[in-house]
C-alpha positions as CSV (number, residue, x, y, z in Angstrom):
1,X,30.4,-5.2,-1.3
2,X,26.5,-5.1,-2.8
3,X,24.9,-8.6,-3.1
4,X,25.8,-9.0,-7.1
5,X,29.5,-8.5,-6.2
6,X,29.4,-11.0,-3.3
7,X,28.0,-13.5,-6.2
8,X,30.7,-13.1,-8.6
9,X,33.6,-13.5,-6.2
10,X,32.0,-16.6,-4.6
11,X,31.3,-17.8,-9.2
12,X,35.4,-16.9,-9.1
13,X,36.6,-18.8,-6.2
14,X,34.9,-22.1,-7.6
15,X,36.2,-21.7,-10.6
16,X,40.1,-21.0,-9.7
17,X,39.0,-24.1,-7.6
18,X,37.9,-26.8,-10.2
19,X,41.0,-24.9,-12.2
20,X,43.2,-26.3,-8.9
21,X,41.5,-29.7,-9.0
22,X,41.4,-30.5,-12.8
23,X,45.5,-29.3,-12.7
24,X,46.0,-31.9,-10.0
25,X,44.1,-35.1,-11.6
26,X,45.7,-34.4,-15.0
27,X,49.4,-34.3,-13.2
28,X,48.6,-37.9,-11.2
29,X,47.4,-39.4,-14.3
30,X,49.9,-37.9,-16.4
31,X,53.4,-39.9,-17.3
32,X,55.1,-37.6,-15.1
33,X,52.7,-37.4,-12.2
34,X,52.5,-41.3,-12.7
35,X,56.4,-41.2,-11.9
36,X,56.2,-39.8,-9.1
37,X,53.4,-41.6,-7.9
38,X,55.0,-44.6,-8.1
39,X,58.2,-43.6,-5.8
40,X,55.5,-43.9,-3.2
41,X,54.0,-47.2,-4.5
42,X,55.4,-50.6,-2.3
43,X,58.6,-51.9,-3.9
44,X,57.9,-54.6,-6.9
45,X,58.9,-58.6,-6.1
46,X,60.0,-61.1,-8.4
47,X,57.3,-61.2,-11.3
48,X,57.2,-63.4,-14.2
49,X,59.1,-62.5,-17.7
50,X,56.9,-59.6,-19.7
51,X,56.0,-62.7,-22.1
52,X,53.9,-64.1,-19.5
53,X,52.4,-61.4,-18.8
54,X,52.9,-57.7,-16.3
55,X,54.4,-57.0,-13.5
56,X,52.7,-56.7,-11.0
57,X,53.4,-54.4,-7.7
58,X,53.5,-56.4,-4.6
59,X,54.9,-55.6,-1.0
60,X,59.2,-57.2,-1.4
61,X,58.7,-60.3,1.1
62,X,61.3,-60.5,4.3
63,X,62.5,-64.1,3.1
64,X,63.5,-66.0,6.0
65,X,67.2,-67.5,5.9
66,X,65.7,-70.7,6.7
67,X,62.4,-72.6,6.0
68,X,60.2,-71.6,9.0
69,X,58.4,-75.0,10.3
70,X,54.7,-75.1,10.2
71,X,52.1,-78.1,9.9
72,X,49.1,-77.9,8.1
73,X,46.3,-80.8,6.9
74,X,47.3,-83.5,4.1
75,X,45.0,-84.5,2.1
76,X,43.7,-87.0,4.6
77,X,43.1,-84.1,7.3
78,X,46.1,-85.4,9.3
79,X,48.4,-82.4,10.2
80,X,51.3,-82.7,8.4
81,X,54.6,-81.1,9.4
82,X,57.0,-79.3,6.4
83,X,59.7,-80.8,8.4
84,X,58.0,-84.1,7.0
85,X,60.5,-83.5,4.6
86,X,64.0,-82.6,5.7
87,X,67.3,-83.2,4.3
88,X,65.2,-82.5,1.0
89,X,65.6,-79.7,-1.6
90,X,61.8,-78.0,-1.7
91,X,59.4,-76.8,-4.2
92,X,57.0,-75.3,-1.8
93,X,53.9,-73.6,-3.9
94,X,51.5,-71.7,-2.3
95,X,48.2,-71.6,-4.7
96,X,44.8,-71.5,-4.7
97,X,41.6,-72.7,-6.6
98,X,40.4,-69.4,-8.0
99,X,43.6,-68.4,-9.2
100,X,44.1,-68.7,-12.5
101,X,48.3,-68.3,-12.7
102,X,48.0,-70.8,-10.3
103,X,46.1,-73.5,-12.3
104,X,48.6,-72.8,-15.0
105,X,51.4,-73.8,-13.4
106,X,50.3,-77.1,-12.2
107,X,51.1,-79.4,-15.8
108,X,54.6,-77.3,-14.8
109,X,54.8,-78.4,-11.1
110,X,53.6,-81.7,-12.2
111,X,56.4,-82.5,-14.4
112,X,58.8,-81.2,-11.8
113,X,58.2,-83.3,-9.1
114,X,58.7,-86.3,-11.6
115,X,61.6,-85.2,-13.4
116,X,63.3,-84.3,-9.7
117,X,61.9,-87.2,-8.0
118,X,65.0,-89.0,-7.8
119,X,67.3,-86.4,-6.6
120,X,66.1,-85.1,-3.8
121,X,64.4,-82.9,-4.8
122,X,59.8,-82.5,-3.5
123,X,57.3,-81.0,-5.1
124,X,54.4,-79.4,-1.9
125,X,51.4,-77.5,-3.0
126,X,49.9,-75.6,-0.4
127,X,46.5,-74.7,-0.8
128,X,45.3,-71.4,0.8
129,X,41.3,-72.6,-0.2
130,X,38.6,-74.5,1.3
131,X,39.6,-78.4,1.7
132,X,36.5,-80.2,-0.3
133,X,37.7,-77.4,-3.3
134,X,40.8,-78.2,-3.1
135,X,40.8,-82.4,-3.1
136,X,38.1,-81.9,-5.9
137,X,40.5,-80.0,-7.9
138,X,43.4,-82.2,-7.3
139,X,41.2,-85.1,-8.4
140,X,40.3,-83.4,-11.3
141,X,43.7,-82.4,-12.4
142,X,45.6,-85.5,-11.1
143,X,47.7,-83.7,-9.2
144,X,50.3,-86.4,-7.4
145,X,52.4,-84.4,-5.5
146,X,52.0,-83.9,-1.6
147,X,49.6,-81.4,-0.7
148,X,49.2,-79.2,2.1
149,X,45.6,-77.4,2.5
150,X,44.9,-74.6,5.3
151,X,42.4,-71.4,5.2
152,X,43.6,-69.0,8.0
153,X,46.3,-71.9,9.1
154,X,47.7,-71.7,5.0
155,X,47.8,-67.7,5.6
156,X,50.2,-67.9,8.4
157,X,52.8,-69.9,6.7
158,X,52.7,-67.5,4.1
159,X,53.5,-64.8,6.4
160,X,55.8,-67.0,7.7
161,X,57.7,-65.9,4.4
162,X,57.2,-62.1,4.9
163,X,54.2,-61.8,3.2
164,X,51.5,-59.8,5.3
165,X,49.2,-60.0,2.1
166,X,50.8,-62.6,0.2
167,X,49.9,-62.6,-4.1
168,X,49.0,-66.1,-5.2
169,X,51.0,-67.7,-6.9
170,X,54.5,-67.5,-5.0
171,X,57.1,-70.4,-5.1
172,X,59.5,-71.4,-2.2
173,X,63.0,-73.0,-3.2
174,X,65.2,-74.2,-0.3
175,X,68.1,-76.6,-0.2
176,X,68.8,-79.7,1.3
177,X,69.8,-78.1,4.4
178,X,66.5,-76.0,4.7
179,X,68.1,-72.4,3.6
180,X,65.5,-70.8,1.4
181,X,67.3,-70.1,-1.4
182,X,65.0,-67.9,-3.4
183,X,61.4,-66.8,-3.3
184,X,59.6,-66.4,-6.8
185,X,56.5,-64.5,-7.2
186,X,54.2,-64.9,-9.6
187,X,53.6,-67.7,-12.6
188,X,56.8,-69.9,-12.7
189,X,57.5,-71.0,-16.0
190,X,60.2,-73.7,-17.1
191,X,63.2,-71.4,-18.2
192,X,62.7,-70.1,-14.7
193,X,62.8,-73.5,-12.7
194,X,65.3,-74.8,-14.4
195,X,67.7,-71.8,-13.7
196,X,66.7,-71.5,-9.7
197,X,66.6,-75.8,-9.9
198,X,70.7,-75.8,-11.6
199,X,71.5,-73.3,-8.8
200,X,70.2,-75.3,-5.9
201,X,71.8,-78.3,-7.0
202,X,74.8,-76.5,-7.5
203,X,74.2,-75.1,-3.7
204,X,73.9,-78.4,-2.6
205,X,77.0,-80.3,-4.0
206,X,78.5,-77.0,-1.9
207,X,80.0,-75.3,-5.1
208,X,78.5,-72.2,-4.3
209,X,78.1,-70.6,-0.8
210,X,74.2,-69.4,0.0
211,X,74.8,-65.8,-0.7
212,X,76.3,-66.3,-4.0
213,X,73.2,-68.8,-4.9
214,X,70.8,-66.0,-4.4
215,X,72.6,-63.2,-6.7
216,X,73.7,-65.8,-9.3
217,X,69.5,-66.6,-9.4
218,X,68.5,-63.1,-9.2
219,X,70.5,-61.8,-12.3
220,X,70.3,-65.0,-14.4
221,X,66.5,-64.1,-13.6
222,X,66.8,-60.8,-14.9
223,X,68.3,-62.2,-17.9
224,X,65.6,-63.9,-18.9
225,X,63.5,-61.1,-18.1
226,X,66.0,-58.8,-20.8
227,X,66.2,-61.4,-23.2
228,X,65.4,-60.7,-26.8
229,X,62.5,-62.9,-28.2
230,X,62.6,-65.2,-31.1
């Protein structure tokens, strides 16, 4: 083949091969290529209701049957065990400074720990964030319940819940008897709480066995997820 021929077939094959390319990028980022895609994405966790914002896609913790014991600093730098708090139903919120779901929720846990105070029932922010950040903040927004604060320490309890990249924020619920009951990720809103808090109690006063606590929270969270809005 002369020189000018060698040319055009080498002009041809880059074509056919930006042809290849541009078919390829236009299937991923089409509806149908995005389909497919996401078959191959990590499975979705608990995420708040569409109201309050998207889903997002997070790896599906391995919740523990039971709360896995692990001591980080109080607020006065003295470790502090979780078992600080047996025979206790648990609110355990992992959270950090710079997260803004997680500032949101704090009027939310706030009025929790009150309203529950007196059955049982404890509020514990863990703080996965720098201590002097943290007490600031807690000074700043009055935050009254316990708080646990850790950097690397904070990091393995969370993976202590199946997280090996754990999304901030995510909310522990046990019962009394320190079964975790159900893990919620993302912004917790009051509908929510008080659903997974009705549940717990009913857990506790033994009118539902553990496994039957966990499905009747998981579609009564779904629910709320499907409901119309006003």
């Amino acid at each position: 083949m002369n020189p000018r021929g060698l040319q055009f077939a080498a002009a041809a094959l880059v074509a056919l091969v930006a042809i290849w390319a541009g078919h390829r990028m236009y299937a991923a980022m089409s509806p149908a290529g995005a389909a497919g895609m996401a078959g191959m994405a990590a499975p979705k966790a608990s995420a708040p209701e569409p109201e309050f914002g998207p889903e997002v896609a997070v790896p599906a913790p391995r919740i523990p049957d039971v709360l896995p014991v692990f001591s980080l600093a109080g607020r006065t730098g003295k470790a502090t065990s979780i078992a600080t708090w047996k025979d206790k139903s648990l609110i355990i919120n992992f959270w950090a400074t710079w997260c803004a779901p997680c500032r949101k929720e704090i009027p939310l846990l706030q009025s929790l720990a009150t309203e529950w105070a007196g059955r049982d029932v404890e509020v514990i922010g863990i703080a996965v964030d720098h201590r002097d950040q943290v007490l600031d903040y807690a000074d700043r927004f009055k935050i009254t319940y316990p708080l646990l604060i850790g950097e690397g320490d904070a990091l393995d309890a969370a993976a202590a819940f199946g997280f090996d990249s754990p999304v901030f924020p995510f909310t522990v619920f046990t019962d009394r008897r320190g079964e975790v009951v159900t893990l919620f990720v993302g912004e917790l809103h009051q509908r929510q709480a008080d659903l997974i808090l009705r549940v717990v109690q009913d857990l506790n006063q033994k009118r539902l066995p553990l496994a039957a606590a966990r499905h009747t929270i998981e579609t009564g969270l779904e629910a709320l997820r499907d409901a119309p809005r006003g």
